[in-house]
N, C-alpha and C positions, 0 to 999 in steps of 0.2 A: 367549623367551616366545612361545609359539605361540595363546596365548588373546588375546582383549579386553578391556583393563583398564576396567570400564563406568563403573566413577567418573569416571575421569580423561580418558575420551573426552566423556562427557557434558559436563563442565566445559569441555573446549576445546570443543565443539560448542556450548555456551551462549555464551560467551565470542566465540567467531566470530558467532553470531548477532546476540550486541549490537553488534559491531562493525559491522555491515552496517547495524540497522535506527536506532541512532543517527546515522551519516551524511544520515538522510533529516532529523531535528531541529535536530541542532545545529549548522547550516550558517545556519538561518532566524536565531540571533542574530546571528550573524557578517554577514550580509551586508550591512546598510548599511554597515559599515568595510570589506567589500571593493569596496563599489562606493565609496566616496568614495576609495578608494587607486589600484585601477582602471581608475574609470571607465565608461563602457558602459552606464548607467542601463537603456536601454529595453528590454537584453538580460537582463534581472536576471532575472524570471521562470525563461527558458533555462537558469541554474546549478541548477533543479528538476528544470525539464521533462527536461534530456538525461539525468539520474540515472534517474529514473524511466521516460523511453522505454528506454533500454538494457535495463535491469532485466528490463520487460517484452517485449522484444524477444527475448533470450536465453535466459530462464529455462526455457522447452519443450525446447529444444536440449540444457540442459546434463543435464537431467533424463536424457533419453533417452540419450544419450554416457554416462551415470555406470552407465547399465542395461547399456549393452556395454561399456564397457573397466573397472568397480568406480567406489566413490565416493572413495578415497584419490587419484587421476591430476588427475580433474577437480576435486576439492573445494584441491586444491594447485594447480591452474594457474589458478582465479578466485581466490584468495585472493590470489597471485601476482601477478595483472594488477590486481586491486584494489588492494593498497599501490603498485603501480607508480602509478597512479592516483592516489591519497593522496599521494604523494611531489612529483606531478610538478604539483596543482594547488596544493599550498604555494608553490611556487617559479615561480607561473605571473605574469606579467607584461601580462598586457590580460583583458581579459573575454571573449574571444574564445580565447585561449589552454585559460581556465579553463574551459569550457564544452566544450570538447575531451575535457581530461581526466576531466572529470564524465562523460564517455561512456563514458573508459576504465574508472574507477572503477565507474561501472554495471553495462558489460559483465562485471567481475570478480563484482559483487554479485548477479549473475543466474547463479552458481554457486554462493556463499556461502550464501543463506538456503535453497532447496529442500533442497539436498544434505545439509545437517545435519540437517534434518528428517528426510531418509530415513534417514540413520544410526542416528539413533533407532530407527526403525522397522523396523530392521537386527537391531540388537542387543537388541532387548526382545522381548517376548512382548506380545500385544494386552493384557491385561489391566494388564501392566506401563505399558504404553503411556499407557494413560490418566490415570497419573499425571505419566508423565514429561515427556507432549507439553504438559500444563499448567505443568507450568517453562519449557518452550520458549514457549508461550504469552507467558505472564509477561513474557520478555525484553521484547518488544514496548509494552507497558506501562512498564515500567522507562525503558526508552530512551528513551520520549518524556518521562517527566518528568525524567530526568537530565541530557538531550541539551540545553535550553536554557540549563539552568545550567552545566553544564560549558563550552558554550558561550564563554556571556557573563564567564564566570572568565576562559578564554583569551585572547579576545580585551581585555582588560582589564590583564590581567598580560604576557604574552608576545607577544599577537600574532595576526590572523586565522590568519596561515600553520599557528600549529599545530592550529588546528581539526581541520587534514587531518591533521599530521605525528604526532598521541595514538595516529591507528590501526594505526602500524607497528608501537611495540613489544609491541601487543596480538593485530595477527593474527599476529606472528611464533611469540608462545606457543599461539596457538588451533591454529595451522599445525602444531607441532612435538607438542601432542600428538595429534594427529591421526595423526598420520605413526606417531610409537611405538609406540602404545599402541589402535592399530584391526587388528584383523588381521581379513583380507577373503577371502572361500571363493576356491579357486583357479578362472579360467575358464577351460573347456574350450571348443574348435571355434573359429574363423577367422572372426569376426564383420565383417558389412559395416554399410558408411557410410552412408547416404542423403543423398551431399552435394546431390543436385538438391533434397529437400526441404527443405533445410536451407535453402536458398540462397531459394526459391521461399518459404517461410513467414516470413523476415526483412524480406524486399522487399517481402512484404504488409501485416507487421506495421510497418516503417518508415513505409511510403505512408497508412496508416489512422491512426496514433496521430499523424504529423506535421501532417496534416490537423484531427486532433482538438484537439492544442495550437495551433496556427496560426489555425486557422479561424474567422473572426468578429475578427481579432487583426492577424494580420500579411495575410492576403488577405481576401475577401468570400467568403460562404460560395457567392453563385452565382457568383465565377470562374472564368477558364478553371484559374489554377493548381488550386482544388480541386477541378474536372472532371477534370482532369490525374490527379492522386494518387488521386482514385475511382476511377477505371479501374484506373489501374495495382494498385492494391489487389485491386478485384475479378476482373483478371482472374489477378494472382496464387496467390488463395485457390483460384480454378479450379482452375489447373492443380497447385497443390498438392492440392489433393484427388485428381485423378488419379492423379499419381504415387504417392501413399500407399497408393492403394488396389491399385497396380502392382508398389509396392517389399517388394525380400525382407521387408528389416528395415526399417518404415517410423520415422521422425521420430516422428511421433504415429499410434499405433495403434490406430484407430478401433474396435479391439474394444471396449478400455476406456468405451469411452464407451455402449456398449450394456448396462455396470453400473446396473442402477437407483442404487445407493448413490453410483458417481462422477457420472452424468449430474446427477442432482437436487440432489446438496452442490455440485456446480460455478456450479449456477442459481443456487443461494441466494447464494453467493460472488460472482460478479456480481454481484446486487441489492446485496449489503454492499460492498460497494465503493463502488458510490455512497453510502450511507450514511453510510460513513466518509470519503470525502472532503469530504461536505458540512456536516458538522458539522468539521472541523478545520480546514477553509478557508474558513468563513465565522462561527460561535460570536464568535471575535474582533471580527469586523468589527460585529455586533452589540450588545455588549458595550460596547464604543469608543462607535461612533459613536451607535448610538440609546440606548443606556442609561446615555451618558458616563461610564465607568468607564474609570479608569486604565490602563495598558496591564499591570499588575503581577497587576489582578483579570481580566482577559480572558484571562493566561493562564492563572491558575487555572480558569475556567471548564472550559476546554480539557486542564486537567490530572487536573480529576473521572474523564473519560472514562476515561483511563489510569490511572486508581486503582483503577475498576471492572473494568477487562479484565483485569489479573494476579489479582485476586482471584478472580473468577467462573472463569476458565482454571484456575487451583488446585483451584475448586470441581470443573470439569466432572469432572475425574479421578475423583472419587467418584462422582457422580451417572451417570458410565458404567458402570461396573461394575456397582452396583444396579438399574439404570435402562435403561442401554440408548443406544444410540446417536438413537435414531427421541423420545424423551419429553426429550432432553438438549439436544437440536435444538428441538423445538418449545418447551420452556422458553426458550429465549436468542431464538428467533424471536418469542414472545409478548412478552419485555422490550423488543426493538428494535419494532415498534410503539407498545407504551406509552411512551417514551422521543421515540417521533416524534412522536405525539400533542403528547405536552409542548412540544415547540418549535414546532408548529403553532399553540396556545393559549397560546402565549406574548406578553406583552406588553410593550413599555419598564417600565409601574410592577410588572414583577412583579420585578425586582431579579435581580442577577446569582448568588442563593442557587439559584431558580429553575433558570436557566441551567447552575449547574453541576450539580444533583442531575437535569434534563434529560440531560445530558452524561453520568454516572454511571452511569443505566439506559442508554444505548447502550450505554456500555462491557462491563456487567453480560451485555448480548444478545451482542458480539462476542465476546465471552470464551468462554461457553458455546456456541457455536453453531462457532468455527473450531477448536476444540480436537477437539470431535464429529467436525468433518468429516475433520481430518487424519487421527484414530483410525480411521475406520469408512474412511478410502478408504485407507488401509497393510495393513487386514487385509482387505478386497477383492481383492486382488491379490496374486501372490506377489512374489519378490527380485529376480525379471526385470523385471517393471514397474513397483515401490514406487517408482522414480526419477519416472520419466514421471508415473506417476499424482500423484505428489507437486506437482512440478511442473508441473499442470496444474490444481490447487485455485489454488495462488500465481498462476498465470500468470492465471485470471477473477478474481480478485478485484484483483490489479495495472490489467486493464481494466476493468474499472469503475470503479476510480476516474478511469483517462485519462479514459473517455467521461462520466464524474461532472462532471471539468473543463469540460471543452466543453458541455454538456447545462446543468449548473446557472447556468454565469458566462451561458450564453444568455437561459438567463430570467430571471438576473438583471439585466442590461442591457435585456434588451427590457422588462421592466416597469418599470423606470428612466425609459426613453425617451417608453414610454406614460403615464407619471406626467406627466410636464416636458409632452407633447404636449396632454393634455386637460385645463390645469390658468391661467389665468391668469397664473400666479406663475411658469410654468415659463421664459416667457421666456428668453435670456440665460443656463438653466442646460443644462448638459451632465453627462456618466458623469462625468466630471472636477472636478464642482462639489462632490461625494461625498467628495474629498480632505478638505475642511476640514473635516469631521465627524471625523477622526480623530483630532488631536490636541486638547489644552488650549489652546494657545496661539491655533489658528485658531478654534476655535470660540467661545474668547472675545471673538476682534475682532469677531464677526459679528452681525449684528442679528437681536434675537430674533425679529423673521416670519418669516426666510432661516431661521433654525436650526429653527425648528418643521417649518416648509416642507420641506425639505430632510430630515431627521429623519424624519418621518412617510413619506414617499416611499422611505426607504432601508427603513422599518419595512415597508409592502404590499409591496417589493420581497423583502425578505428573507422573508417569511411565504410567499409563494408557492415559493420554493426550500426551505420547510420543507414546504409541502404536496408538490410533489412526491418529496421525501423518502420522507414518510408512505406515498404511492401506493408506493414501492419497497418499504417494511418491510411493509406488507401483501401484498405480491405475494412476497416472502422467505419470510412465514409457509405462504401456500397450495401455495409449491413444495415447503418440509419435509414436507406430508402425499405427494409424492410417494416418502418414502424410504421402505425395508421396514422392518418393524416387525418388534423383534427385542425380547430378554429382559435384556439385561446382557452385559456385553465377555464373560464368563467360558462364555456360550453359543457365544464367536465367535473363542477363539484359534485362531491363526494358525500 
């Protein structure tokens, strides 16, 4: 068979997808039963954080490796290093073990989600694209409301370990059809490495994001360690820009970036990044603590979002073709304001209905706006760069969320801090007096001043990480008018 069987590439390229972006979910039920088995409590966060530094660490590199050697080599050696990964944190024995392998697992997953995306955008036509990238879309959605439950099923019947152990016999069939059923154009000429930039943009990338999850955390943000890791960051990105700009075949090829269509979708991608971190890691805590709702309706809150993004992702497909890359964008950028707005004006007595149809139009904005971008930045570029280029939408929007972390938990503790400081009542309270707002149990031993007290503090605390939010979705919207304005996909195959 010398063709591409595009049904069946598509389905294992879906299918590896969810594989990747459910690991990021359904780990979150699972983990107080790994850390009560264990152990390790303070390092709990870390079982996140190293999934996601990798992720974003790798994901430029594998991009560009998939542009010179094809996407069959590398999409089979992250998949590869990821079930090794899945395999090895079933079986891992400290929390410290497990956190390892979350790296490994990462660094696999930082070839998994780019790379099938390009695949797509391999084997489709632009116009095809925009239907099919909103499948791909979709997964993302899907995974997040399946990933809790599948979750909490396993560790209930079998066991944390298979949390990890569901993804072998799933990437083994995404793997195999992959491998059958892609046939990939032959490459001609003797392609070179850029291991210096390779080497030089990971060490920048480690020193920057490590700082970012740490900072405020595990050091002081005016330490000498994060003076240490600043440097080494900045002088890194230095000399990686050097040699880029030196190397035959650079890492990341700063042409691409002189695309209006990639520079401007990559800005907005940033700004959503924070966006969606700050609504999935904090909606909950909201919910719980100031709105006392059960833990069963705070994830619903949280699962609106992910109801609206596959939907609206579905939608963009349409609304490209007729519409256009530039009016498809500015729709999903006008909902992620209005959506910010909502959780800016939100209140405790407005109820968690609120919260989730808040949650709902985020989703509606992410849907529509990353579906756009992947479309318009695949048909930007041709086959030599759809890798990179790909992998450089995922790789800003991966960072913003990092810097979403570091950025929003800052303001959220310093206005914490400044509450308890200018307050008579704050006496005797700390970040940690925030605990007992989350459960039934503690907030019912507590005396109803301390729960108001306490409540209303977490409430001006959280409103301001929804303002700053807001300030992001507005500055999202103003970057969209940076992109070119165009007529419909059908103006713009590829």
């Amino acid at each position: 068979m010398n063709t591409t069987n595009r049904p069946l590439v598509l389905a294992s390229v879906m299918l590896a997808m969810f594989v990747g972006a459910v690991e990021a979910t359904i780990v979150a039920t699972a983990m107080p039963s790994i850390a009560a088995d264990l152990g390790g409590f303070s390092k709990y966060s870390w079982v996140f954080s190293a999934y996601l530094l990798m992720t974003t660490v790798t994901v430029l590199i594998y991009g560009k490796l998939s542009d010179i050697f094809g996407r069959k080599p590398i999409f089979t050696f992250g998949i590869v290093l990821f079930l090794f990964g899945s395999l090895m944190c079933g079986l891992a024995s400290s929390m410290d073990q497990l956190i390892i392998f979350r790296l490994i697992q990462g660094m696999g997953a930082g070839a998994v989600l780019p790379i099938a995306t390009t695949i797509v955008g391999d084997i489709y036509s632009a116009e095809e694209r925009a239907k099919i990238q909103g499948y791909l879309s979709s997964v993302w959605g899907i995974s997040a409301v399946s990933g809790p439950a599948i979750g909490g099923i396993l560790v209930a019947t079998v066991g944390w370990q298979y949390v990890f152990w569901v993804n072998i016999p799933l990437g083994i069939m995404a793997l195999a059809g992959v491998l059958l059923f892609l046939k990939e154009p032959k490459r001609n000429g003797k392609q070179s490495i850029d291991y210096a930039g390779a080497m030089l943009l990971t060490t920048g990338l480690v020193s920057l994001l490590y700082l970012l999850v740490e900072g405020g955390v595990g050091f002081d943000w005016l330490s000498a360690s994060a003076g240490i890791l600043l440097a080494v960051a900045a002088l890194s990105f230095t000399l990686f820009v050097i040699v880029e700009r030196r190397a035959k075949d650079p890492i990341m090829p700063f042409d691409i970036w002189k695309n209006r269509t990639i520079l401007y979708a990559n800005l907005v991608s940033l700004a959503t990044g924070i966006i969606l971190i700050s609504v999935s890691s904090y909606l909950p805590t909201y919910v719980t603590g100031v709105m006392e709702q059960p833990a069963a309706i705070a994830g619903f809150t949280l699962t609106a979002m992910s109801i609206g993004w596959p939907i609206a992702a579905t939608l963009s497909g349409r609304l490209l073709v007729r519409f256009g890359y530039f009016r498809t964008s500015l729709a999903g950028g006008a909902f992620l304001v209005a959506g910010a707005l909502m959780f800016v004006i939100m209140r405790p007595e407005s109820g968690p209905w609120w919260a989730a149809f808040s949650s709902f139009v985020i989703g509606i904005g992410m849907g529509l706006t990353s579906t756009a971008f992947i479309v318009s930045i695949q048909s930007a570029v041709n086959y030599e760069k759809r890798g990179v280029a790909t992998a450089s939408n995922m790789f800003m929007r991966n960072l913003g969320s990092t810097i979403g972390v570091a950025l929003l938990g800052t303001v959220l503790n310093t206005s914490l801090l400044n509450y308890f400081a200018n307050s008579d009542e704050g006496e005797g309270h700390d970040l940690d007096s925030i605990n007992s707002l989350l459960t039934v149990e503690s907030r019912a031993d507590m005396p109803a001043e301390t729960l108001h007290y306490l409540q209303n503090g977490l409430s001006l605390a959280l409103q301001n990480v929804y303002a700053l939010m807001a300030v992001f979705a507005v500055i999202s919207l103003m970057l969209i008018f940076g992109l070119p304005r165009d007529k419909g996909v059908r103006k713009n195959v590829q």
